[in-house]
C-alpha atoms as one frame of an Amber mdcrd trajectory, in Angstrom:
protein
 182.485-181.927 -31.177 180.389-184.728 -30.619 177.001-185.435 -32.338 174.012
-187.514 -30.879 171.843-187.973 -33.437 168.776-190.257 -35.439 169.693-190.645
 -39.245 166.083-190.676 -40.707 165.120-187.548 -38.472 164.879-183.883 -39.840
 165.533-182.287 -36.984 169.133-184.302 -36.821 169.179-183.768 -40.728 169.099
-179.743 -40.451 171.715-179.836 -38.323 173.879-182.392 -40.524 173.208-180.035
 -43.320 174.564-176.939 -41.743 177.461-178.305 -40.657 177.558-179.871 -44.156
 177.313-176.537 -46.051 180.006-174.958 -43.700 182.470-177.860 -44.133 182.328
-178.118 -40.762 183.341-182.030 -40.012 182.190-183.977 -35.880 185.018-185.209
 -34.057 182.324-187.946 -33.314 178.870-188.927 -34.086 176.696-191.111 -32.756
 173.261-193.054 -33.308 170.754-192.816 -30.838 168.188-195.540 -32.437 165.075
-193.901 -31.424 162.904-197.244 -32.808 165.023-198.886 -30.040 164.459-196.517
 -27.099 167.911-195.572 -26.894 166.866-191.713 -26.673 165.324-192.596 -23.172
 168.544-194.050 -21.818 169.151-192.803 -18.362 172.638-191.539 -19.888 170.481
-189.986 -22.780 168.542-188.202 -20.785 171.695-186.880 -18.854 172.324-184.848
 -21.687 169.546-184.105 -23.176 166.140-184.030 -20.467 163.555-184.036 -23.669
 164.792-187.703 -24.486 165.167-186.015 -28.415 167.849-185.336 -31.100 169.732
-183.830 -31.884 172.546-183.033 -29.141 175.512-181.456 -29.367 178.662-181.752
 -27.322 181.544-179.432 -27.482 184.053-179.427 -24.561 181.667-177.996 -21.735
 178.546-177.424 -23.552 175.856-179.606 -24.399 172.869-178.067 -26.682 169.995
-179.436 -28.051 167.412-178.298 -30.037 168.099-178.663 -33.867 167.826-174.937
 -34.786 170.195-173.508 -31.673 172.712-176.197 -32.575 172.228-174.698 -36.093
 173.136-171.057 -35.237 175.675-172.400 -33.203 178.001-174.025 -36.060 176.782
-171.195 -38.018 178.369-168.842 -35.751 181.972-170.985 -35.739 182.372-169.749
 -39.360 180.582-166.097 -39.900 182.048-165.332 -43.301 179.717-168.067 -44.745
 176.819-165.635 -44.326 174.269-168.247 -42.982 173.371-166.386 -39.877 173.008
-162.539 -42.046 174.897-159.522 -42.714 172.720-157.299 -40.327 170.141-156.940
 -37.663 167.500-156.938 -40.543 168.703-160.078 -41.899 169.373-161.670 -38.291
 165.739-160.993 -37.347 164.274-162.548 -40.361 166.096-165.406 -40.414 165.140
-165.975 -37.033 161.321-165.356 -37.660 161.779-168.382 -40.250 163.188-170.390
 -37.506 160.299-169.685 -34.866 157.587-169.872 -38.660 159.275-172.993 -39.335
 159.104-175.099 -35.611 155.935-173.149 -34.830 153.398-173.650 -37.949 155.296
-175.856 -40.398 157.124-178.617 -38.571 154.349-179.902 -36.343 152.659-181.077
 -39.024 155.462-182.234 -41.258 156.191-183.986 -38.289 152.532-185.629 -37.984
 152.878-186.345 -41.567 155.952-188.293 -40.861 154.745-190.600 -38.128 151.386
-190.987 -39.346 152.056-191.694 -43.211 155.444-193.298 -42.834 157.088-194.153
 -39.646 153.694-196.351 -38.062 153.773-198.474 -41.521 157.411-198.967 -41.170
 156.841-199.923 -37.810 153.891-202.001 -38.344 152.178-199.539 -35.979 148.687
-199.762 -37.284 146.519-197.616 -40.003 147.112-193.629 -40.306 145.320-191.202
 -38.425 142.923-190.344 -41.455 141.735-187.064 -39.641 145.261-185.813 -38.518
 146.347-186.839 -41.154 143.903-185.066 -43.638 144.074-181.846 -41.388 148.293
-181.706 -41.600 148.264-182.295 -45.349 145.646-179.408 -45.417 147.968-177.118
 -43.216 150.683-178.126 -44.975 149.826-176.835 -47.671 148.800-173.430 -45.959
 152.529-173.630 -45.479 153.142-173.991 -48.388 151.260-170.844 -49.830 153.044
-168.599 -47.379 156.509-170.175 -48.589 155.310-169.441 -51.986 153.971-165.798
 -51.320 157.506-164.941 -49.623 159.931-166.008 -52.413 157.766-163.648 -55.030
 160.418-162.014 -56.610 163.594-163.505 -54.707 165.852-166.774 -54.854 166.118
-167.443 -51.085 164.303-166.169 -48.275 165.790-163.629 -46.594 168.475-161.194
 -48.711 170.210-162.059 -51.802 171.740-165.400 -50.736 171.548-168.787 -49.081
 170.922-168.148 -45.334 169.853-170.664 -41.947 166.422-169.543 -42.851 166.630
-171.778 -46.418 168.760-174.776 -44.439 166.282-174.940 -41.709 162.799-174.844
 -43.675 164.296-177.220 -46.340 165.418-179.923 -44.023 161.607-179.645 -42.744
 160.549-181.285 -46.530 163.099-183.317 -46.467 160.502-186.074 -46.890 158.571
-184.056 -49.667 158.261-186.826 -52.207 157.652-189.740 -50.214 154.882-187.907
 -48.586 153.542-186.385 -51.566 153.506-183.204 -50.892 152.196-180.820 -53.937
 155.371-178.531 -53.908 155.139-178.378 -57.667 151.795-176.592 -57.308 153.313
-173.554 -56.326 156.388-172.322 -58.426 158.279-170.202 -56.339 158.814-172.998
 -53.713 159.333-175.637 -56.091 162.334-173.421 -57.477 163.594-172.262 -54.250
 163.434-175.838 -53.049 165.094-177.296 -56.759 168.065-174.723 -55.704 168.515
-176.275 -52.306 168.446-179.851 -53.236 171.249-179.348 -55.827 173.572-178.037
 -52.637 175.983-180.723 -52.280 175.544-180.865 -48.686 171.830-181.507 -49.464
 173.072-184.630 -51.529 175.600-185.501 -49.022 172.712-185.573 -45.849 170.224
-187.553 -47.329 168.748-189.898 -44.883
């Protein structure tokens, strides 16, 4: 297997820190320097038409999209448990996924570019509107997060599931941004279990 990736990117991240967790190891991976263009590359594009990462080669099949790639390592070793131990727990896991690309990630994601990539890049002030309004839904985010561990260590069932990997890798920039997670105690808890995973430690950007 083959892995096109961008080291500072969640999206590649969550898929580092499956395969991480699993002890699943890439034949190959490789940098696509999105700062550079190289993600635009006519070959690039070849393989992935959304000119993003992650990608994932194995033998015939090329996949992108950070959470499919996900459930497809996940798959490779089911006794792990990521991907559930029913329907129940299969369908939950997969409303974090669509939760976590649909209402969280977007503006993680504006957070990222707007508060650290442009001054890295000498791209100019902030956004202070977007910016103001992503912090705010953030931490909307947040309070749903919060709401749904109540009671439990990990989202869905008694253990560690995609669900946790993939909403976790979305904060992976959490303290450089700021972000008030110890205002609300049942994420900062969840998210103190995660970080101690040492495939959480071994994917940091």
């Amino acid at each position: 297997m083959k892995l096109y990736h961008f080291p500072a990117s969640p999206n590649s991240r969550r898929v580092q820190l499956t395969a991480a967790y699993l002890g699943i190891t890439f034949d190959e991976q490789q940098v696509v320097d999105i700062t550079k263009g190289e993600q635009k590359t006519p070959e690039y594009l070849a393989l992935n038409p959304n000119g993003l990462t992650p990608t994932l080669v194995d033998g015939d099949l090329v996949l992108w999209e950070s959470r499919a790639i996900a459930q497809y390592l996940a798959a490779k070793k089911p006794e792990a448990g990521l991907l559930g131990r029913n329907e129940t727990e299969r369908a939950d896991i997969a409303r974090w996924q669509c939760w976590d690309v649909g209402h969280l990630m977007p503006y993680m994601f504006t957070l990222v570019w707007e508060v650290l990539v442009k001054s890295m890049l000498k791209l100019g002030a902030p956004d202070q509107p977007a910016v103001d309004r992503a912090y705010e839904q953030v931490g909307r985010c947040l309070g749903v997060l919060d709401a749904c561990l109540t009671g439990r260590q990990y989202l869905v069932g008694g253990s560690l599931t995609l669900a946790d990997l993939t909403v976790a890798a979305s904060f992976t920039y959490a303290e450089a941004l700021k972000l008030p997670v110890g205002d609300f105690p049942q994420v900062k808890d969840w998210f103190g279990r995660i970080q101690a995973l040492e495939a959480w430690k071994a994917t940091q950007p």
